[in-house]
Phi, psi and omega in degrees: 000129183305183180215096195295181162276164202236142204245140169287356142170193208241161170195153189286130168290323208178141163250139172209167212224131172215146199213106183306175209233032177247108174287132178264069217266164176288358233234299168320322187288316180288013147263008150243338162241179150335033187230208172174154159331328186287292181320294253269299182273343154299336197233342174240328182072015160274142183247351204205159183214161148251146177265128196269143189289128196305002145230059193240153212213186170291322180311294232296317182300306172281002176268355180255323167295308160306325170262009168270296139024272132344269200298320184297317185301287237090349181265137192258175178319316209286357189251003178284115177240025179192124181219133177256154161232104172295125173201128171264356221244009224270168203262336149222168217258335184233122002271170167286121164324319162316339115337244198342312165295317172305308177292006172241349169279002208081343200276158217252130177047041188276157146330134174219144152197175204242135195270195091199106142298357210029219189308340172274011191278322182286333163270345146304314207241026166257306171313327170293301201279004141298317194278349194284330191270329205248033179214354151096353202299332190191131181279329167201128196244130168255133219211128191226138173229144201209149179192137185235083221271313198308340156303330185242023169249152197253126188263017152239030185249151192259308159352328187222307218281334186292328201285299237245157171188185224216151189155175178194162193206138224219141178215157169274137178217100195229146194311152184284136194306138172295154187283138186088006191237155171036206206228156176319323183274019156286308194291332196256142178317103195242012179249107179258157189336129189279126152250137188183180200150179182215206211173102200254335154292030132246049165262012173250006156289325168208105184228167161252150209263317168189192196258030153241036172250146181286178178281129193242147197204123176269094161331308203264358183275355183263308204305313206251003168269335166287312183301333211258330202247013204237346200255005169265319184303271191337329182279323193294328176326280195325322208286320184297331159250021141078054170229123176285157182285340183295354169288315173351136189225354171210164179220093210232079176260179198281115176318073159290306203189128200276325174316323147297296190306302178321349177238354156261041167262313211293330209255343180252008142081049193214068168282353174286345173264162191279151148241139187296117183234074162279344192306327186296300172267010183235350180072188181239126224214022167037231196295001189260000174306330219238343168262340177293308195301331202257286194328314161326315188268324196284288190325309187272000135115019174314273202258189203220139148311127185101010162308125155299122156245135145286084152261168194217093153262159181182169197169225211246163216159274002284165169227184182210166162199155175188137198202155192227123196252180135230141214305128141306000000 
C-alpha cells in the first residue's frame, strides 16, 4: 500500500445499503414463541425484521452493500486502498471478511481489516478511515458494517429473537479536495471528530458466552444505561465539530430499540432534526444500522447533500462512538 500526503481532512462520498430478501413479521414470530404484535411494538417498535438465507453470509451481504456504495462514488475498485469491515457476527475468525470482500469487489491489495465494535462498530471504523486519510495512510477508504445476528440467536428466546436481523451497509470515504480544487463542500471537512469510549464493567450485559452459545441481552440494564449515559457522548460530538445541535438536519443512531432512540433525540434538543427509525422495519442490525438507515433515506429521497448528520453508535463492550458528517 502507497503512502499518501495527508488531507486536511476526510468526507463521505457514498452510501450504500443491503437488506436479504426474506421478511420476518411479528405475527410469524408469535407462533413460535410466547409474544404478539402488539408486545412486540410496545417495548421495541419493531414490526418486521429481515433475516438472511441459510447460505447467504456476512461477505455476501458487504459485497452487496459495498458495491452500491462503491458504484454511488464515482469510484473504481482500483482506487480503493483500504477496507474496513465492521463485524460481530463473521462467520469464521480466519481469514478476515474484509480480505474477501475486497477480493470479490476486484479491489486489488488494499489494507484490509476486520473491526468489532459490536453496534458501535461502523462508527469506530468510519473514524479509523479518517484518520487513516488525514494522516496520508490511505486515500479512499471503503468502510463496511455487515452482521448476521440470526446465526447467533435462539428463536425461542422471546428476548432476543424478537430484536436481531441481519444486513449490511456501506460507505465511501475520501479526502476533502485541496484548497483551490473542487467547490466549498469539497474542500470542508465532512467527517468531524470521533468521540467514543466504553464501559467494560457492563460487559456481561450483552455477550455470546462461546461459540456454541446464543447471544444473551439484559434488555433493561442496556436500556437504562442507553437513555441515561449516551445523549452527553452525542452533544460532545456536536460541541467537537463545532455544529449547534439546533444546526442538524438528521439523527441517525444505531437502531437498537426505538424506545432508545426516542429518548435520546428528546434529550439532545434538536427538533428540526429528522430522525432515523429503521428499526421499525429492519430490526436491529448492529454495525450495519447507522449506514443501513442513511442510505435508506438518502435512496427514498429523505435528506439532501449537504445535510448535518449525527451519528451514535453503541452496544456490546459496552463501547459507544460518536461524529457528525455531512451528507454526500
Amino acid at each position: 500500500m502507497r503512502i499518501h500526503q495527508g488531507s486536511a481532512g476526510a468526507r463521505v462520498l457514498a452510501f450504500g445499503g443491503y437488506q436479504p430478501a426474506r421478511i420476518v413479521t411479528n405475527d410469524e414470530l408469535s407462533a413460535t414463541v410466547d409474544t404478539n404484535d402488539e408486545w412486540i411494538r410496545s417495548r421495541v417498535g419493531i414490526e418486521s425484521r429481515r433475516i438472511a438465507a441459510p447460505d447467504e453470509t456476512v461477505a455476501d451481504m458487504a459485497v452487496a452493500a459495498a458495491g452500491k456504495a462503491l458504484a454511488g462514488s464515482g469510484l473504481s475498485p482500483a482506487d480503493i486502498d483500504l477496507v474496513i469491515v465492521a463485524t460481530c457476527t463473521p462467520e469464521v475468525m480466519i481469514p478476515n471478511t474484509a480480505a474477501v470482500v475486497a477480493r470479490r469487489l476486484g479491489i486489488n491489495a488494499p489494507g484490509a481489516y476486520d473491526l468489532n465494535a459490536a453496534c458501535a462498530g461502523f462508527c469506530y471504523a468510519l473514524a479509523n478511515a479518517s484518520d487513516a486519510i488525514r494522516a496520508g495512510s490511505a486515500r479512499h477508504v471503503l468502510v463496511i458494517g455487515t452482521e448476521k445476528l440470526s446465526q447467533w440467536v435462539d428463536w425461542t428466546d422471546r428476548s432476543t429473537c424478537i430484536i436481531f436481523a441481519d444486513g449490511a451497509g456501506a460507505a465511501v470515504v475520501g479526502p476533502v479536495a485541496e484548497p483551490g480544487t473542487g467547490d466549498a463542500a469539497e474542500q470542508a471537512p465532512g467527517v468531524g471528530p470521533v468521540v467514543w469510549g466504553s464501559d467494560g464493567a457492563m460487559a456481561d450485559k450483552i455477550y455470546i458466552k462461546d461459540r456454541d452459545s446464543f447471544i444473551f441481552q439484559e434488555g433493561q440494564s442496556v436500556f437504562r444505561w442507553a437513555t441515561t449515559a449516551l445523549h452527553p457522548v452525542a452533544l460532545q460530538a456536536c460541541a467537537d465539530a463545532g455544529v449547534d445541535p439546533a444546526e442538524l438536519d438528521v439523527f441517525v443512531p444505531h437502531q437498537a430499540n426505538l424506545r432508545i432512540i426516542e429518548a435520546i433525540a428528546r434529550k439532545l434538543g434538536a427538533p428540526q432534526a429528522k430522525i432515523a427509525t429503521d428499526i421499525v422495519n429492519a430490526g436491529n442490525t448492529s454495525s450495519a444500522s447507522i449506514p443501513l438507515a442513511l442510505s435508506r433515506m438518502i435512496e427514498h429521497g429523505e435528506l439532501s447533500s449537504g445535510d448535518k448528520a449525527l451519528l451514535i453508535g453503541f452496544g456490546a463492550g459496552v463501547c459507544y462512538a460518536a461524529q457528525v458528517i455531512t451528507l454526500p
